[in-house]
N, C-alpha and C positions, 0 to 999 in steps of 0.2 A: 842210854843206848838201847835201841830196838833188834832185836832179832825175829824175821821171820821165816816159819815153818812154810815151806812152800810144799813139801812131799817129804810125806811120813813115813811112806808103808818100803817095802823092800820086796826085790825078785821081777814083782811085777805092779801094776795100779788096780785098781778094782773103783769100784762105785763111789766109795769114799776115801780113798788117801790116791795119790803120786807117789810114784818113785826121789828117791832121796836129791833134795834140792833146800839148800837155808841161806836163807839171806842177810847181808847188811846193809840197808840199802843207804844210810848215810854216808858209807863208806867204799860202797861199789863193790861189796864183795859178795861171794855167792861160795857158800861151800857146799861141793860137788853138784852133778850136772844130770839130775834125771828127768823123769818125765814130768813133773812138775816144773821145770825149765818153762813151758807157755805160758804160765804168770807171771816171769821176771816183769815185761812191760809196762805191767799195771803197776810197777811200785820202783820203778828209776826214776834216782833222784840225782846222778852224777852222769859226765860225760864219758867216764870209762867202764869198765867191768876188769875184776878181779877174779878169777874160777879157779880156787883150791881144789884139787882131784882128789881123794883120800886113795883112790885105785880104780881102775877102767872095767871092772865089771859091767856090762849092759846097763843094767839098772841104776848106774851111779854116773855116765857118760853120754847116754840117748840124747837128753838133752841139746847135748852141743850140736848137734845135727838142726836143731830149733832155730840157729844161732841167727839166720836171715830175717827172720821175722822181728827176732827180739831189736838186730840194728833198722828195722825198717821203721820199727813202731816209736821209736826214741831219738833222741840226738845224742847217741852212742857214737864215741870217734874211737875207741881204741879199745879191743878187748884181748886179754890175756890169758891164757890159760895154763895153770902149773901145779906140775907133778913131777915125779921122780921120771929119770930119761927112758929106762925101757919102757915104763907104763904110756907115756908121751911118742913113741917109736910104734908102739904096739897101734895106739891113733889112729896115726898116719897110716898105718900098712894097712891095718881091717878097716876102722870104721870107715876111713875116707878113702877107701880102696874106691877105685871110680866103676869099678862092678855092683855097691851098694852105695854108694852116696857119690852122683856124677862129677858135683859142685862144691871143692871144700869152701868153708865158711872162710872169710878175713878175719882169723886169729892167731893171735903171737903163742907160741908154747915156748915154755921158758923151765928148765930145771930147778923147783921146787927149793928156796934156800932153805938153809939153817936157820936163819930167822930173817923176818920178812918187814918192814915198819910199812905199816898201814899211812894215810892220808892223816888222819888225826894224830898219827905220834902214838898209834898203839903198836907193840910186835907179836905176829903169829912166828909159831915154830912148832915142829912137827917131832914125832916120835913112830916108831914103827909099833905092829899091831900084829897078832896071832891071826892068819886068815889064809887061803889058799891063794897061792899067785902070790901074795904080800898087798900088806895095806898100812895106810899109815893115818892116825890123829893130829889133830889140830889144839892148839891151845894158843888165846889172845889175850895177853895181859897191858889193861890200861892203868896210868898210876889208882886211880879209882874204884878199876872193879876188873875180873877176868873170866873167862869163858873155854870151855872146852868141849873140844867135837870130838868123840871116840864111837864110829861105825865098823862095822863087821865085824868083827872080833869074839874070841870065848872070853867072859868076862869071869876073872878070878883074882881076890887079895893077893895072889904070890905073885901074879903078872909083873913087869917091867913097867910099862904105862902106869901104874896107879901110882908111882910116886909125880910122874911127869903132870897128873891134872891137881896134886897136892893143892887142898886150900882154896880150890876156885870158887866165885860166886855163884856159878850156872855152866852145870856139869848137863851137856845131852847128851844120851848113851843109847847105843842101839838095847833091843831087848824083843827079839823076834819069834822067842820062844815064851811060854809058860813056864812052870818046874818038872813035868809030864815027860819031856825028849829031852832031857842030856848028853846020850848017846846024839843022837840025833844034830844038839847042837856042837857038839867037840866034831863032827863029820867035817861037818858044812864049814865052820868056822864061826858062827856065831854064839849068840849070848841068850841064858835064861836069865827068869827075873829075879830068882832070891841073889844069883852070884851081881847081879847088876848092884843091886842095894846094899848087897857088901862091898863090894867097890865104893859106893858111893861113903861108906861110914868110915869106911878105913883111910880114905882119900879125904876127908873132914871137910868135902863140897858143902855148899850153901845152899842149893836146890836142885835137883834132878830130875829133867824132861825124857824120857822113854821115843823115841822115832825107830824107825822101821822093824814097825811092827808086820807079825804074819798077815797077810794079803787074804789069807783063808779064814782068818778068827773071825767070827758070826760078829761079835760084839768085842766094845773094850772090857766089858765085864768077864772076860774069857781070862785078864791078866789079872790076878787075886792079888791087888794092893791095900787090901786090909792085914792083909801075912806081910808083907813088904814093907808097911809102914811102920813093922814094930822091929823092923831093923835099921830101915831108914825114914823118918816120915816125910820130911818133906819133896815128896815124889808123885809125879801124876804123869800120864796118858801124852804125849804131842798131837796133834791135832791140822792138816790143813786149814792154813788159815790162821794159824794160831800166834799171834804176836805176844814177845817176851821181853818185856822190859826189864832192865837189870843194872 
């Protein structure tokens, strides 16, 4: 199974990452919908799309505003998009208010199940997330191997979530801070990196990818995963572009 990072960084894009956007593309799915949404085209392999929301923040949503291009450039017949009903409500009122978007897109919104069976006989199912507004993670388990999306959030051992990604092969976890702002990240809602790598130890993952990262960090050398790996090692950087085999 391939996973690709289509937008890594968070907030906003800069020179090197998109806003949050990951793909399945054997499968037609695409969890959540940012500015990285322009390269879905390059890499549809199915006649539908599947767009898991985790929550409608700008940065996680822009995307679907894309959505003409990506059915013009394919032989896309049907695409769907699903989240929780206010979040899916909230949509329709702002983003496709025809004050900011004249022309809504031909998409289905459908209330986010409890669990979901994918095309292949795999099931996604969701858990809720520490964030403002609310947000919620994704976890895919195939008999073979399983995977887990946990965005926005303060990442902490006590949390709720960390029994829900128990045991996955490939755990991606936002981590948009350094260890520097804690305050900072408990504000906002999001996640520093030593609490990431505790999560990932305590949760007994198999691998853990870092995505929306700070949009202002000069470099990935800014996040200090030599401290990080002596609590979790096997953890590295997400990258646009970056294909994950698992």
């Amino acid at each position: 199974m391939k996973l690709l990072l289509l937008g890594t960084t968070g907030y906003h894009p800069n020179d090197r990452r998109h806003t949050a956007c990951l793909m399945l593309p054997e499968l037609g799915v695409l969890l959540d919908a940012g500015s990285a949404m322009f390269r879905v085209p390059n890499h549809l392999a199915t006649d539908t799309l599947d767009i898991f929301l985790t929550h409608v923040h700008l940065d996680h949503v822009i995307g679907l505003t894309y959505l003409f291009d990506i059915l013009h450039a394919g032989n896309v017949q049907q695409v769907t998009v699903h989240g929780e009903a206010e979040k899916l409500t909230a949509l329709e009122e702002h983003l496709f208010s025809p004050l900011l978007f004249p022309i809504r897109p031909p998409f289905q919104a459908h209330v986010v199940a409890p669990r979901t069976t994918l095309r292949d006989g795999g099931v996604l199912s969701y858990f809720p997330l520490q964030h403002p507004g609310g947000s919620i993670g994704f976890r895919i388990d195939w008999p073979q191997r399983s995977l887990a999306y946990v965005t926005d959030t303060v990442a902490s051992t006590e949390a709720d979530y960390v029994e829900r990604i128990r045991g996955v092969d490939l755990l991606v976890h936002e981590c948009y801070f350094g260890d520097d702002r804690p305050a900072q990240a408990e504000l906002t809602g999001h996640s520093c990196l030593t609490p990431v790598a505790q999560v990932a130890a305590a949760a007994g993952v198999g691998r853990l990818v870092l995505v929306h990262i700070n949009p202002l960090l000069a470099s990935d050398s800014d996040l200090d995963l030599d401290a990080a790996r002596r609590i979790f090692s096997p953890i590295e950087i997400g990258a646009d572009g970056m294909e994950l085999e698992f």
